[in-house]
C-alpha positions as CSV (number, residue, x, y, z in Angstrom):
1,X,11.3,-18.0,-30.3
2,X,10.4,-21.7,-30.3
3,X,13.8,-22.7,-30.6
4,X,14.6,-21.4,-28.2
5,X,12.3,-22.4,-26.1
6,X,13.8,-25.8,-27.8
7,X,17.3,-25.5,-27.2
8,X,16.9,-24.4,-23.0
9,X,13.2,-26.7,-21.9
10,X,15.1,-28.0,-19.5
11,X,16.3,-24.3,-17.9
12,X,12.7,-22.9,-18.6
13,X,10.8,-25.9,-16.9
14,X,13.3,-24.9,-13.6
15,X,12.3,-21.1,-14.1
16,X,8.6,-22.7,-13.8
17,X,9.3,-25.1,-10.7
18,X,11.3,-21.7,-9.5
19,X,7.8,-19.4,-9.3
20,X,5.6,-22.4,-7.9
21,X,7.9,-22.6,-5.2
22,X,9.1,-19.6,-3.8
23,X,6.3,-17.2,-2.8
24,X,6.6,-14.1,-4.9
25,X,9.0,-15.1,-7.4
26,X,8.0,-14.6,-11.0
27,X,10.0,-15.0,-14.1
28,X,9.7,-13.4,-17.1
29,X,10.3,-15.2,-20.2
30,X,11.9,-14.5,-23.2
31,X,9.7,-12.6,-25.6
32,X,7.4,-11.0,-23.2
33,X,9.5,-7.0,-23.1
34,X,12.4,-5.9,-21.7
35,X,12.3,-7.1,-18.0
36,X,12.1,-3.4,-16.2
37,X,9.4,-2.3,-18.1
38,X,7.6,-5.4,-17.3
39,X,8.4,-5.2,-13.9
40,X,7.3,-1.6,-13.6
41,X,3.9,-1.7,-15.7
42,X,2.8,-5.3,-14.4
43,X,5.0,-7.1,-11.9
44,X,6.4,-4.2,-8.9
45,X,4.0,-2.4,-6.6
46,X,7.1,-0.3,-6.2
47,X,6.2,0.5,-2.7
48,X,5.4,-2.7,-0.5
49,X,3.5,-3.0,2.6
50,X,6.5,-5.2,4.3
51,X,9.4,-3.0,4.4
52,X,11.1,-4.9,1.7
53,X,11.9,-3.8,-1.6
54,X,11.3,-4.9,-4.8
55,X,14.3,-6.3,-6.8
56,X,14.6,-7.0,-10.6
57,X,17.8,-9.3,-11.3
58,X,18.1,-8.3,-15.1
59,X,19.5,-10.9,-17.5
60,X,18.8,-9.5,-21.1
61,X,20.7,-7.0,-23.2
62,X,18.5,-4.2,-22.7
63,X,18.1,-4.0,-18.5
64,X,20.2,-1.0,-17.2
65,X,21.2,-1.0,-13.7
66,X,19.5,2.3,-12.9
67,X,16.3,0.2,-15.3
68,X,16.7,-2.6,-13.1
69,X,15.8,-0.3,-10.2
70,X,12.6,0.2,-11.0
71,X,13.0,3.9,-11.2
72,X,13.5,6.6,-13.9
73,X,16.7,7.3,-14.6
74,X,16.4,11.1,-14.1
75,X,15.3,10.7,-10.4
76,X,17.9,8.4,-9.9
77,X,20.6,11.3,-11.2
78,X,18.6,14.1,-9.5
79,X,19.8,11.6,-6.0
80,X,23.2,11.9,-7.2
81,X,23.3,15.6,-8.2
82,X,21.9,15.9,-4.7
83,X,24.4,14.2,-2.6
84,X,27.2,15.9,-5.3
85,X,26.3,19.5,-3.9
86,X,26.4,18.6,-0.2
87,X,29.7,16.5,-0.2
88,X,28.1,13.1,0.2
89,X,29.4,11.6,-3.0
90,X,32.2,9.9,-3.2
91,X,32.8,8.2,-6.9
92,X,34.8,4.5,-6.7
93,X,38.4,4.8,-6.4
94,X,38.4,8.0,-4.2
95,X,40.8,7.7,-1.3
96,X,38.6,9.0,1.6
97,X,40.6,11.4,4.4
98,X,38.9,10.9,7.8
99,X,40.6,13.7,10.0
100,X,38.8,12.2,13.2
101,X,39.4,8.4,14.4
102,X,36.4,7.4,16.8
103,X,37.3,4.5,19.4
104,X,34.3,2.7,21.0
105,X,34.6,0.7,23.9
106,X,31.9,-2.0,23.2
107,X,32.3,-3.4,26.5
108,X,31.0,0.2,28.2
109,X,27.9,0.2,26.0
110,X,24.8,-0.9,27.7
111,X,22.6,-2.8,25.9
112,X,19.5,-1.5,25.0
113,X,16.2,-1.7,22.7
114,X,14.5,0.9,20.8
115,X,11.6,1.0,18.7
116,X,11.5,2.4,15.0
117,X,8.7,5.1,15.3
118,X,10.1,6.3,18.9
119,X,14.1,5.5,18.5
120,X,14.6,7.9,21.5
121,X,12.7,5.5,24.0
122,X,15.9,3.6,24.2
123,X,15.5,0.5,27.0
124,X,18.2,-0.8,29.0
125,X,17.7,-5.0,28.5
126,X,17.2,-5.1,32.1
127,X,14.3,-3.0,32.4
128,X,12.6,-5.2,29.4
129,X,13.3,-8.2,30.9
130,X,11.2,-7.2,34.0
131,X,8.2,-7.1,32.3
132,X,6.0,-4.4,30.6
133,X,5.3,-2.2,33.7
134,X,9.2,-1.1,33.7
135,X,9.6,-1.5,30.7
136,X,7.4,1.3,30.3
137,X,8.7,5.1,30.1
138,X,9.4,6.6,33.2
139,X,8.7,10.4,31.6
140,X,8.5,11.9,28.2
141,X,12.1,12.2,28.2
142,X,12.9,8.8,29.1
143,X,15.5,7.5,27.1
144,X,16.6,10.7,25.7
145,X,20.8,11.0,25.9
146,X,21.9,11.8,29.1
147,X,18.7,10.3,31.0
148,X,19.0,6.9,30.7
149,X,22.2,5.7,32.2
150,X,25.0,4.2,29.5
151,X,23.2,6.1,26.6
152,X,25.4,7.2,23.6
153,X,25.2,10.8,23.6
154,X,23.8,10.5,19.8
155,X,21.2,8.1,20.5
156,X,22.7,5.2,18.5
């Protein structure tokens, strides 16, 4: 191991500069386990507060995609057997047959806002930009398709 921390000081001093300087960043040297064990038993709160999940960029010869994940490899299959049985797999290669062409007229679409916890509170922009008291629900079923004017039917 010490030569070859020898033969790459120069790449291991960046690794070090690397995790001083970007907030959350950590590096895990050679010698210390195979990275998505590491990451999973010391590193990766799996589930994070932000929204953002965690990532593991494996570089040693051990690090399997479905390792790198940070999750066990059956539930990763028991996913795929999943969306096998309902027709939502498609394997690479696969020419895909879509029977139905959709054609969206962009300039029709009035812009709108919507929250994540109440998607279906959709806001036309010019009710926001008039302040909070219209930009508030007129009823329960404000912004539900069909009662807002220029909704998509699905909600989009």
């Amino acid at each position: 191991m010490d030569a070859e921390y020898a033969r790459n000081a120069e790449r291991y001093a960046f690794f070090r500069w690397c995790q001083s300087a970007f907030v959350k960043l950590r590096v895990v040297p050679p010698g210390h386990g195979i990275v998505h064990q590491v990451n999973l038993e010391h590193l990766s709160p799996v589930i994070r507060g932000d929204g953002v999940l965690d990532t593991v960029v494996g570089t040693d010869s051990h690090t399997t995609m479905i390792g790198a994940l940070g999750r066990a490899e059956a539930h990763v299959r028991a996913v795929e057997a999943h969306a096998r049985e309902r027709g939502l797999w498609v394997d690479p290669g696969t020419e895909l047959d879509f029977p139905e062409l959709v054609e969206i007229d962009l300039a029709e679409v009035e812009p709108a806002v919507a929250g994540p916890y109440r998607p279906q509170d959709r806001l036309p922009l010019t009710r926001v930009a008039a302040g909070p008291a219209a930009s508030s629900p007129a009823s329960p079923r404000a912004g539900v398709p069909g009662s807002v004017p220029g909704a998509v039917p699905d909600g989009a």
